[in-house]
LUMNU-738361 format. One line per field, with one value per residue (C-alpha): x, z, y; residue number from 1. Coordinates in steps of 0.1 Angstrom, whole numbers, plus 5000, padded with zeros to 4 digits. Example, Ala and Ser with C-alpha at 12.3 -4.5 7.8 and 13.67 -1.06 7.14 Angstrom:
<recs>
u 5123	5137
w 5078	5071
v 4955	4989
seq 1	2
</recs>
This chain:
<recs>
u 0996	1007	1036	1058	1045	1073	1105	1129	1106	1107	1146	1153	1128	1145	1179	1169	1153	1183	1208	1182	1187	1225	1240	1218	1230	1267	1260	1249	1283	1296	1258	1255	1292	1285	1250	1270	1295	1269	1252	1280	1287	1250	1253	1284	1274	1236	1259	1278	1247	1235	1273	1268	1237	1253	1281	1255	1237	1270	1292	1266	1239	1256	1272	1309	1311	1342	1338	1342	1335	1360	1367	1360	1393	1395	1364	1372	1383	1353	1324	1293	1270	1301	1302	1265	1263	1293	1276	1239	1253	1273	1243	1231	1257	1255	1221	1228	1255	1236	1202	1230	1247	1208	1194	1224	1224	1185	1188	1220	1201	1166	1187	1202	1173	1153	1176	1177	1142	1135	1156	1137	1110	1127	1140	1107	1090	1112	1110	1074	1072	1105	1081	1065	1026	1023	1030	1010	0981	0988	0990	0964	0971	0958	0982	1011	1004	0996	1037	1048	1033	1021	1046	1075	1062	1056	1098	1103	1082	1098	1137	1131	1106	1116	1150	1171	1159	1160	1196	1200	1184	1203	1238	1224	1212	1243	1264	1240	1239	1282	1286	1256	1278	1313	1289	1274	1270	1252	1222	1225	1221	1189	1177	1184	1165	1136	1147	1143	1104	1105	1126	1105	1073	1090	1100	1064	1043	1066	1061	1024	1022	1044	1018	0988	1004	1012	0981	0967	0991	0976	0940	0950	0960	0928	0909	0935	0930	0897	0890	0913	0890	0855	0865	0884	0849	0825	0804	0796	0789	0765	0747	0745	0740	0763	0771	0753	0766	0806	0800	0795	0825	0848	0829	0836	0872	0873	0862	0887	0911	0899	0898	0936	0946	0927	0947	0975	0976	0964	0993	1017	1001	1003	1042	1040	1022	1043	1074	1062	1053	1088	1105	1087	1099	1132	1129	1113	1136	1165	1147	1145	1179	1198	1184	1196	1231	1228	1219	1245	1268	1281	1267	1262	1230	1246	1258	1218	1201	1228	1220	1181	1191	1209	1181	1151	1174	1182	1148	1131	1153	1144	1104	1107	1123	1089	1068	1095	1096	1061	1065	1097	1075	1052	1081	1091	1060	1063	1101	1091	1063	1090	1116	1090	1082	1122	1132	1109	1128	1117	1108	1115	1147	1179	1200	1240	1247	1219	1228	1207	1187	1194	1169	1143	1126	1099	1099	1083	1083	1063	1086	1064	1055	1035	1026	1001	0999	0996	1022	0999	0966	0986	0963	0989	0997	1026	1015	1042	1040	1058	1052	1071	1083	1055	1026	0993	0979	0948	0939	0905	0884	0865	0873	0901	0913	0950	0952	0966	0989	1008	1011	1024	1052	1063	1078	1085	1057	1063	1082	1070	1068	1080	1095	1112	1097	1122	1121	1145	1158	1171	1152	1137	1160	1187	1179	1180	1140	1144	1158	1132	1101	1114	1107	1070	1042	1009	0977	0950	0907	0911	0946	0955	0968	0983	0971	0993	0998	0984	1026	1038	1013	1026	1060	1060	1062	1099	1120	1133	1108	1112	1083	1081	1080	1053	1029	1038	1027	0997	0993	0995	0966	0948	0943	0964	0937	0909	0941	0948	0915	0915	0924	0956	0964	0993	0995	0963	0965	0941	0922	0929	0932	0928	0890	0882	0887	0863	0869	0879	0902	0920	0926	0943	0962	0974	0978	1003	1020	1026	1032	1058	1085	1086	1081	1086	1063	1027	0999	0966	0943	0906	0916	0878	0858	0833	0838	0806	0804	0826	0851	0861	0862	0882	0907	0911	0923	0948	0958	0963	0990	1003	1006	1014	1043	1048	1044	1012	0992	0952	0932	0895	0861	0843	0851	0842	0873	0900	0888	0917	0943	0969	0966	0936	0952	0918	0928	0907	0921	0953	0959	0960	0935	0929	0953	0948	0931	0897	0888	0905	0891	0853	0856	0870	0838	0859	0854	0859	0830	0807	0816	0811	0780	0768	0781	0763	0794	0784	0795	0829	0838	0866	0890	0908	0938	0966	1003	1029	1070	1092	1107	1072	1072	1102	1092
w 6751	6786	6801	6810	6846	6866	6880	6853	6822	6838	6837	6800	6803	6833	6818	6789	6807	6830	6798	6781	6803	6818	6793	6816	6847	6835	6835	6877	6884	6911	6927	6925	6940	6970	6972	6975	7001	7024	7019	7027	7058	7073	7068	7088	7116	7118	7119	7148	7165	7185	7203	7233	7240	7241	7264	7287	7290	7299	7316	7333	7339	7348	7384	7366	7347	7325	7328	7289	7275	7250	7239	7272	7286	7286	7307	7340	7360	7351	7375	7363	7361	7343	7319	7315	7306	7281	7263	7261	7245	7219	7212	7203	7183	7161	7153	7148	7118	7108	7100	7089	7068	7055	7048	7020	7004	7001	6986	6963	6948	6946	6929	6904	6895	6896	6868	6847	6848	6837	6813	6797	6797	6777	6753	6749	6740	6712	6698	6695	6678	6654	6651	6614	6609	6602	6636	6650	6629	6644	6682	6706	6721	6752	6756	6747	6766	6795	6790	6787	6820	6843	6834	6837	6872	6882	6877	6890	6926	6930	6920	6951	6976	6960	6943	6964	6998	6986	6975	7010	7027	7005	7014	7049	7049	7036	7063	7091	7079	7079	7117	7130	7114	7133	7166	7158	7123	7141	7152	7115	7096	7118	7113	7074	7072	7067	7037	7008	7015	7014	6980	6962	6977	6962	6928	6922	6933	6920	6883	6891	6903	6869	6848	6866	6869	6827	6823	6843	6824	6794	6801	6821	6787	6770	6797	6791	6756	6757	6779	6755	6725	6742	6757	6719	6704	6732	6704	6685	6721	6734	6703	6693	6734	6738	6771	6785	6753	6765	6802	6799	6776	6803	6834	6817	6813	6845	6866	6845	6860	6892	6895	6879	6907	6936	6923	6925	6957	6972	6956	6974	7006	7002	6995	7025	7047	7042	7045	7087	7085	7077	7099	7129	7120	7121	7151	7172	7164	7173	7207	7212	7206	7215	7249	7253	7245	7269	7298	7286	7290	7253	7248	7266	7278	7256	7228	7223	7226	7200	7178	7179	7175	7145	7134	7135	7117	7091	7086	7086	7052	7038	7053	7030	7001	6993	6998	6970	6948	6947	6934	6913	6894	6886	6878	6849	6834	6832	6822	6796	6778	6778	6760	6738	6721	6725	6707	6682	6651	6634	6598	6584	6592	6577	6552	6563	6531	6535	6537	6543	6517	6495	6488	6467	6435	6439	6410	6422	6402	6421	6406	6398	6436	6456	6491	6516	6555	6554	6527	6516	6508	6487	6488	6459	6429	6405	6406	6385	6381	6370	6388	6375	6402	6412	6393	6410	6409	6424	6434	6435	6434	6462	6499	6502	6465	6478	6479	6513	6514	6484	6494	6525	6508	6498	6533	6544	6566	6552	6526	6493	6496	6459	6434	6440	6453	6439	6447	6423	6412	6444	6459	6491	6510	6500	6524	6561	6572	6588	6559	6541	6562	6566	6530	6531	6546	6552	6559	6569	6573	6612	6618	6652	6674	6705	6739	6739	6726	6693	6690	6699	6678	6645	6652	6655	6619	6624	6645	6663	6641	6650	6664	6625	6611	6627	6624	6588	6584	6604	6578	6550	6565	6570	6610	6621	6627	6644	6666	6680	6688	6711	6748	6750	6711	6698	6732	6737	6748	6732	6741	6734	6697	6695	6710	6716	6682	6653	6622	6602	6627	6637	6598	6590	6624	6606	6574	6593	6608	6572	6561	6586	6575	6535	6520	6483	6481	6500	6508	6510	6522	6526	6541	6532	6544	6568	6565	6563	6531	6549	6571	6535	6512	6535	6542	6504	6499	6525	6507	6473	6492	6509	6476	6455	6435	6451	6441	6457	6458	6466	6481	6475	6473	6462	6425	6421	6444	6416	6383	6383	6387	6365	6362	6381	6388	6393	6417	6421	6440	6444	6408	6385	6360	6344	6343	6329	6332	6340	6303	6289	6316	6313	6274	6275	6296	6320	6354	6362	6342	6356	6395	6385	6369	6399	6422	6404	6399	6363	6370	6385	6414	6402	6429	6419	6397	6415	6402	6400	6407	6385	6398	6393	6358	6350	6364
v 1410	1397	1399	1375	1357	1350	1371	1353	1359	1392	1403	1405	1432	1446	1446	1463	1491	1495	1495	1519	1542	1534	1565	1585	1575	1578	1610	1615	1594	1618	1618	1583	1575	1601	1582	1548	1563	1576	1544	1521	1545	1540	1499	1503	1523	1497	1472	1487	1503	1469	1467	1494	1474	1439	1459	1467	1437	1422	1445	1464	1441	1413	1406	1407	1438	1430	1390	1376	1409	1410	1446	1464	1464	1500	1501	1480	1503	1527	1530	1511	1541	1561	1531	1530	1563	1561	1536	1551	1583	1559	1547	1581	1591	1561	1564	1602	1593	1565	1593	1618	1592	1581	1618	1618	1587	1593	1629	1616	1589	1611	1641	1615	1595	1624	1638	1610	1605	1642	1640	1604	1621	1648	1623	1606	1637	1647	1609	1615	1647	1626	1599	1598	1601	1566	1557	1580	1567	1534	1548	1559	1593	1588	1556	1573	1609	1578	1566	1602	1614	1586	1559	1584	1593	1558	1554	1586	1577	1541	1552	1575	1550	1513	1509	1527	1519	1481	1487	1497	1470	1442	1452	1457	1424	1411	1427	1414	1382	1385	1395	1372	1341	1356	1355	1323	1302	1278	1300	1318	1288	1281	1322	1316	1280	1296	1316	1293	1296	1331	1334	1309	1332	1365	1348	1335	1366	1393	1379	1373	1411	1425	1411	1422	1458	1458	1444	1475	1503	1489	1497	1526	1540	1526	1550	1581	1574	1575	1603	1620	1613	1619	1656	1668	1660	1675	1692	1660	1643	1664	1671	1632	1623	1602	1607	1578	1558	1570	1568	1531	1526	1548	1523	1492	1498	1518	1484	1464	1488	1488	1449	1447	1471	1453	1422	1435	1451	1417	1400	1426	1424	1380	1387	1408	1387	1356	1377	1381	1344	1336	1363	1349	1314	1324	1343	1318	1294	1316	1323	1286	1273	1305	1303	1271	1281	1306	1283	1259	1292	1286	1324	1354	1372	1400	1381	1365	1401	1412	1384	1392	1427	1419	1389	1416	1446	1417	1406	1437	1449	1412	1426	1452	1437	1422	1451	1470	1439	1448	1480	1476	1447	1474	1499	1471	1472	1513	1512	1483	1508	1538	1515	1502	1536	1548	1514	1522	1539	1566	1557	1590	1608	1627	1602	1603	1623	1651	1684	1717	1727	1761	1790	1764	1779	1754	1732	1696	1660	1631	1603	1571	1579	1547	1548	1535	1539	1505	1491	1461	1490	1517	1552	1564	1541	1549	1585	1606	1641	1676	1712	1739	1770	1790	1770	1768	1731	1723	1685	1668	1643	1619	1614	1592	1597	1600	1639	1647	1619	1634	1666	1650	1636	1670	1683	1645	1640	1604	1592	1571	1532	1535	1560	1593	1630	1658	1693	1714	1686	1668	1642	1652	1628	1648	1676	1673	1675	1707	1728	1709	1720	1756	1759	1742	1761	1744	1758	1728	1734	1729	1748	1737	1770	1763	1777	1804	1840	1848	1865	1832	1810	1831	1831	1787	1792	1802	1795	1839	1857	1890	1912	1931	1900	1886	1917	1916	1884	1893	1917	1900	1875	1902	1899	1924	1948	1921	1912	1944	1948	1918	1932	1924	1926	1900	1887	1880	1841	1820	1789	1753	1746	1784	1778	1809	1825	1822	1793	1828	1843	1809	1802	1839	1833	1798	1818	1839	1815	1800	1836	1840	1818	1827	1793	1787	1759	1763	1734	1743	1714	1730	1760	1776	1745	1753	1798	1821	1843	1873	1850	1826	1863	1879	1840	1841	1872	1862	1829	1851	1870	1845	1822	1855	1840	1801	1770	1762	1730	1737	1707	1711	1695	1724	1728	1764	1773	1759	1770	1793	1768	1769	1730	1710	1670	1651	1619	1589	1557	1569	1574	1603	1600	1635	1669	1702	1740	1744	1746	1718	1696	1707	1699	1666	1655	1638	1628	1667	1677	1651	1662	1695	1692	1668	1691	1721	1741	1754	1784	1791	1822	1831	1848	1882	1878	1873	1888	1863	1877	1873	1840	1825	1838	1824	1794
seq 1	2	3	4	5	6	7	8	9	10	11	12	13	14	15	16	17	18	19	20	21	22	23	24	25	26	27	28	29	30	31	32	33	34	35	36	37	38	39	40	41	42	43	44	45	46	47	48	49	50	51	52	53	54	55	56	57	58	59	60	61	62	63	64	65	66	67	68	69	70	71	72	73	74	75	76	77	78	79	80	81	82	83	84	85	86	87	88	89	90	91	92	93	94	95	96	97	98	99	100	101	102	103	104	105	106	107	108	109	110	111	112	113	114	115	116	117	118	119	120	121	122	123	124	125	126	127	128	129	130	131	132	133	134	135	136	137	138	139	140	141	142	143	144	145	146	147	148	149	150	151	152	153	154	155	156	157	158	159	160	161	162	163	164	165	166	167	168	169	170	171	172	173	174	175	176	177	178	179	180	181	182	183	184	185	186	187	188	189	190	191	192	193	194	195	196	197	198	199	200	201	202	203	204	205	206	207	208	209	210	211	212	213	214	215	216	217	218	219	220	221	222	223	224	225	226	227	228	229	230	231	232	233	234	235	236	237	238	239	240	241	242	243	244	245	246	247	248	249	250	251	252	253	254	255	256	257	258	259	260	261	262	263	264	265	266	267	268	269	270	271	272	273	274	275	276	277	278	279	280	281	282	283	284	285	286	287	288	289	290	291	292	293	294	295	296	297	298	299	300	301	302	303	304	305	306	307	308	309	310	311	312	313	314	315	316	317	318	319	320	321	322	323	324	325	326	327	328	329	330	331	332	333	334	335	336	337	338	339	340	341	342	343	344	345	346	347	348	349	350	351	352	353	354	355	356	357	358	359	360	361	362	363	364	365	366	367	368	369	370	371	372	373	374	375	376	377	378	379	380	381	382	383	384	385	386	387	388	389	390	391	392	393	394	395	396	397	398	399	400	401	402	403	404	405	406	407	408	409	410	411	412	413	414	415	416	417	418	419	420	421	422	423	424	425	426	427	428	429	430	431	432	433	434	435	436	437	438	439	440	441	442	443	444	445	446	447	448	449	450	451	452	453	454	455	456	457	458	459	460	461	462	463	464	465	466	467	468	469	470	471	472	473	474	475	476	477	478	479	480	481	482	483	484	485	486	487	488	489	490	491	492	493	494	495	496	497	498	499	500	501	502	503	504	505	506	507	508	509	510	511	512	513	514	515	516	517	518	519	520	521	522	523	524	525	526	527	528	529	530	531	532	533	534	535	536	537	538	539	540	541	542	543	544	545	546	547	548	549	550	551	552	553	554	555	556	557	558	559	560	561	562	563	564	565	566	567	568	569	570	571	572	573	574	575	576	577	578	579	580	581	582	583	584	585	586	587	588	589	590	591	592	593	594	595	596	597	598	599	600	601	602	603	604	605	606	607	608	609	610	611	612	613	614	615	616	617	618	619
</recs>
């Protein structure tokens, strides 16, 4: 979608970033006020900096030293080169404050925005790890990682090199413009004719150059996204060769970009360029009729070099506001796609009235349940369902059948479109998400690990596990003993998405990171899927202890892994069409039946008995 074209269609979008991130900036006040101060003090001293010279040019100069200087009483009886002197090393000492002055309203400002800046960034990382998985089905990574780390730094780089310098040059403009009209409001009304042309200029190509630069950020994230999705999936690129296929994709979008960011550059340098058109104007015609005043003896020699002084200092802030319009039009663009995601609530959260949840035993109702990731294509219909505490249920049926989405209900990855999910008899909504989760352990058929220590990866599965803790999880998934023989044992650091592990060895590290936190409820979805013979004997026994008395919930294509289910829920279309034990299921002829028998799974591998505790038995 394009953004709005001119500087006006451009401010509500400018306002709301500003108020978005105003709380922020509250908090930087003293920075910010010490900023102002030093700035205020370096307009001042430009604005006194031009006097010695006009002192020169007239007292000095000029046959009369102290003729119609007004202000140099003190010097008249001072010798000419005493006087000249005097008023060189003012001028020294005012630019010296003025850089002083400068050097701290720059650091002030970069310190503070600097700060708030970090710290959006901060707050837009947590909002997308708060955002549900419906959104994120929706989004693009590449586009959003694009908003995280290149759109943050865009604001970062022009807080530091655009907004604050042009809040500089404005009130230094302002207070130019002021003493030029106590000299002379004739010659400033003639300097400032020319300024109309130049506003109507920065008004029309500023909102020309926030669309281009939003229209760029856009593709820009198309291209991050992109690159994102090509390198995840090298494998299936280089063994389908698709690298030429990809690499024209990437160009295409790549000489979009590159012909949105010539645009826009040639817009800024226009803005630019007409910006020295105007200033010339104005100066030449200051030349012209100031001159005249002089040899009319209405002005000074001094008083015309002080206005041109204070014309070409004035001019070259207005110079500049059009090369920072420039960038602050981009800025928008990069402030408007950080507000866009912050603005965007999350759809699943804690209720007012939720509280943390108890010890849970585990027992589970799906409640007429209906959801879809898109509400108008449900993928579960009026499912309803009853799991008693520490009962092993096992749910099949095709791809898409509904399977992983209702498990996902469970620890509130999202939540129903319809109907109720209860755990112990509370509705899920009832507890905050976090007491929630910590009671939920999933293990998935591609466990992501993190690139960093095998220690660390296992003890993400709660929140200061202790050293015992985590090796007993190890244990217990049985790859404490492959781990310590890794070089540098649990802190061995692995690679990205745990790359540099085998499919077995990444799944018991994922089965220890479930094992870790002690859940009462456990979500298996594939977790053998793709093992050799050894790797899925050796990942089962791990799942039997890590299920060994939960209520666990076993996703699976392969029917020969669930034959000794306590229950087996067949799904089809989102809807529960058949329940009940291995047995009962192959008798009734079912749909069941006919998978098995299609899938030729007569004859069942049955895993090692596992013992229940008592709490399951009870359950």
């Amino acid at each position: 979608m394009a953004g709005p074209s001119t500087l006006r269609a451009a401010l509500p979008g400018l306002r709301r970033t500003v108020r978005r991130f105003a709380p922020h900036l509250r908090r930087e006040r003293l920075l910010v006020g010490g900023g102002l101060a030093a700035l205020f003090a370096e307009v001042g001293l430009r604005l006194l900096e031009p006097w010695p010279l006009k002192f020169i040019i007239d007292a000095v100069i000029v046959d009369d030293p102290t003729a119609n200087v007004p202000g140099l009483g003190w010097a008249e009886n001072l010798d000419a080169g005493v006087l000249l002197a005097v008023l060189a090393g003012a001028i020294v000492v005012l630019t010296g404050l003025r850089a002083l002055a400068a050097y701290g309203s720059t650091v002030a400002f970069a310190l503070a925005g600097n700060r708030v800046l970090t710290t959006v960034r901060g707050e837009l990382f947590r909002h997308l790890q708060r955002l549900s998985l419906r959104f994120h089905a929706g989004a693009r990574t590449g586009d959003l990682l694009t908003r995280l780390t290149s759109d943050i730094g865009r604001l970062q780089e022009v807080t530091v090199t655009a907004a604050l310098p042009l809040l500089g040059h404005v009130v230094t403009f302002v207070g130019m413009v002021a003493v030029m009209a106590w000299v002379d409001w004739r010659l400033t009304a003639i300097a400032l004719a020319a300024f109309p042309v130049f506003a109507l200029s920065m008004i029309q190509l500023t909102g020309r150059i926030r669309t281009v630069a939003r229209t760029q950020r856009r593709v820009e994230g198309a291209l991050a996204s992109q690159a994102s999705e090509s390198l995840g999936a090298i494998t299936v690129v280089q063994s389908y060769a698709l690298e030429g296929t990809l690499s024209d994709q990437f160009e295409a979008n790549n000489a979009r970009s590159l012909k949105d960011g010539v645009k826009g550059k040639r817009l800024s340098a226009a803005l630019e360029r007409r910006t020295d058109v105007v200033v010339a104007l104005g100066t030449g015609l200051v030349l012209y009729f100031g001159g005249r005043a002089v040899l009319r003896g209405a002005l000074t020699p001094g008083d015309l070099v002080l206005f041109i002084t204070y014309l070409k200092n004035a001019f070259k802030p207005l110079r500049d506001v059009a090369k920072y319009t420039g960038r602050l039009a981009k800025a928008a663009a990069s402030g408007e796609r950080i507000v866009d995601v912050l603005d965007t609530d999350p759809d699943v959260c804690d209720t007012p009235d939720a509280v943390d949840a108890p010890p849970l035993s585990g027992a589970v109702r799906f409640e007429h349940v209906t959801y879809g990731y898109d509400p108008q294509r449900p993928v579960l219909d009026d499912v309803d369902l009853d799991v008693r505490a520490g009962e092993r249920i096992a749910l099949v049926g095709p791809s898409g059948a509904g399977k992983s989405s209702l498990v996902g209900l469970l620890p509130r990855l999202y939540d129903p479109d319809a109907g109720r999910v209860l755990v112990d008899g509370v509705g899920v909504r009832g507890y905050t998400i976090a007491s929630l989760r910590a009671q939920v352990g999933i293990v998935l058929q591609e466990s992501v690990l993190f690139a960093t220590t095998i220690r660390e990866n296992i003890g993400y599965g709660a929140a200061g596990a202790s050293d015992e803790e985590i090796e007993a999880a190890a244990r217990l998934a049985n790859a404490h003993q492959f781990i310590t023989a890794l070089p540098d044992g649990y802190d061995t650091i692995v690679g990205e998405r745990g790359a540099t592990l085998s499919g077995g060895q990444r799944q018991r590290i994922a089965i220890a990171r479930a094992a870790v936190r002690r859940a009462s409820i456990v979500v298996l979805d594939e977790p053998t899927a793709g093992l050799d013979g050894e790797s899925e004997r050796v990942v089962t026994e791990a799942l039997n202890n890590l299920t060994r008395g939960c209520t666990t919930f076993l996703i699976a294509h392969d029917l020969r892994t669930v034959a000794d289910a306590d229950r087996i829920l067949y799904l089809d279309a989102g809807k529960l069409v058949e329940a009940g034990t291995h047995a009962e299921l192959v008798a009734a002829g079912g749909r069941y039946a006919a998978a098995r028998s299609g899938a030729g799974a007569d004859t069942p591998v049955v895993p090692a008995p596992r013992k229940k505790s008592a709490r399951a038995r009870a359950g």
